[in-house]
C-alpha positions in Angstrom: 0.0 0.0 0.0 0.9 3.4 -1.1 0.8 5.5 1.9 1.2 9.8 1.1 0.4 12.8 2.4 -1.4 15.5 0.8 -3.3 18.9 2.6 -6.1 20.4 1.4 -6.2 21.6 -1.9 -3.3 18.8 -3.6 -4.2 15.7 -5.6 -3.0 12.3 -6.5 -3.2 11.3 -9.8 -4.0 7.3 -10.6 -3.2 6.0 -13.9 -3.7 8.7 -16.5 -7.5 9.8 -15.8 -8.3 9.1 -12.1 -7.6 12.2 -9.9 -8.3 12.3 -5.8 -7.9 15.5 -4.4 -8.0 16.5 -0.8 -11.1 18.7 -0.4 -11.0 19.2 3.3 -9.5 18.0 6.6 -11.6 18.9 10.1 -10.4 16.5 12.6 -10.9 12.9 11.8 -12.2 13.9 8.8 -10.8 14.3 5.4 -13.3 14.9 2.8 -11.6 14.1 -0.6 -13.0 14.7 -4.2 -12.9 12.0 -7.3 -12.4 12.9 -10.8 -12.7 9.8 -13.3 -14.5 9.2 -16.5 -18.1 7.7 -16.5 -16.4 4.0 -17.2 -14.9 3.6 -14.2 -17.0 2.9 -10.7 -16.1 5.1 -7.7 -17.5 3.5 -4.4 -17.2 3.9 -1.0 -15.9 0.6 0.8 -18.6 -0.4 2.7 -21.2 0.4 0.0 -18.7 -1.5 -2.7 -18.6 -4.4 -0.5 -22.7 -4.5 0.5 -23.5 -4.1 -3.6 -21.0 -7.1 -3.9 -22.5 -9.4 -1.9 -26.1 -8.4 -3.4 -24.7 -9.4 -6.7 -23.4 -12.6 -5.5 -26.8 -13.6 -3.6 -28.6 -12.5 -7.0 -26.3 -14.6 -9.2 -26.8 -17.5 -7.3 -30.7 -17.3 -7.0 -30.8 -17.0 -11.0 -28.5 -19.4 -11.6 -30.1 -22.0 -9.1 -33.8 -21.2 -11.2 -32.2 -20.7 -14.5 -31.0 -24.2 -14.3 -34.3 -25.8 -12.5 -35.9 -24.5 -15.5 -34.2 -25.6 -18.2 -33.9 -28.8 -16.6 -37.8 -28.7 -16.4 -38.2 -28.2 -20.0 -36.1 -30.9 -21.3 -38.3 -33.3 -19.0 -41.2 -32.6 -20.3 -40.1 -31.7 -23.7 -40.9 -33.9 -26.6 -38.7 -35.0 -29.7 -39.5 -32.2 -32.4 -39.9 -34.7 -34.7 -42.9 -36.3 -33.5 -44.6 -33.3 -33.5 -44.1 -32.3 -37.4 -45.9 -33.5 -40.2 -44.1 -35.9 -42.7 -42.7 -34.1 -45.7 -42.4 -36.1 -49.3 -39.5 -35.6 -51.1 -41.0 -32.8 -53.0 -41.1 -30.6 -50.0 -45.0 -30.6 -49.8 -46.6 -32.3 -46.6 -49.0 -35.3 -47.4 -52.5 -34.7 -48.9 
């Protein structure tokens, strides 16, 4: 870990479009401020960590009743070709 200090008003660059700059320091407090482009997320760590879990839960759940489903359908599915009418060699169902 990187450790630096900086006083109000200085930044720290990261990578080439990411800048944190020191807003304000009261106390125990340091309020910072976070310039990067739209692409790139910017979360606080508890919130990160809560919206990772959420995402983890919620994969599961769908993937536990995506696969219940499908397996569903291939019980109960029939072979296609049962289903369709024969087809002469000419391409035209039977009269």
């Amino acid at each position: 870990m990187l450790v630096l200090s900086r006083r109000a008003g200085e930044s720290v660059v990261i990578g080439h479009d990411v800048v944190v700059t020191v807003l304000e320091v009261r106390g125990d407090v340091v309020r910072v401020g976070i310039a990067a482009p739209r692409s790139v997320q910017v979360h606080r760590e508890e919130v990160y960590r809560e919206l990772r879990e959420e995402n983890r839960t919620a994969a599961a759940a769908t993937s536990d009743a995506a696969v219940a489903a499908i397996a569903a359908r291939l019980a109960a599915k029939t072979p296609a070709a049962a289903d369709a009418p024969a087809v002469e060699a000419g391409g035209a169902p039977p009269a």
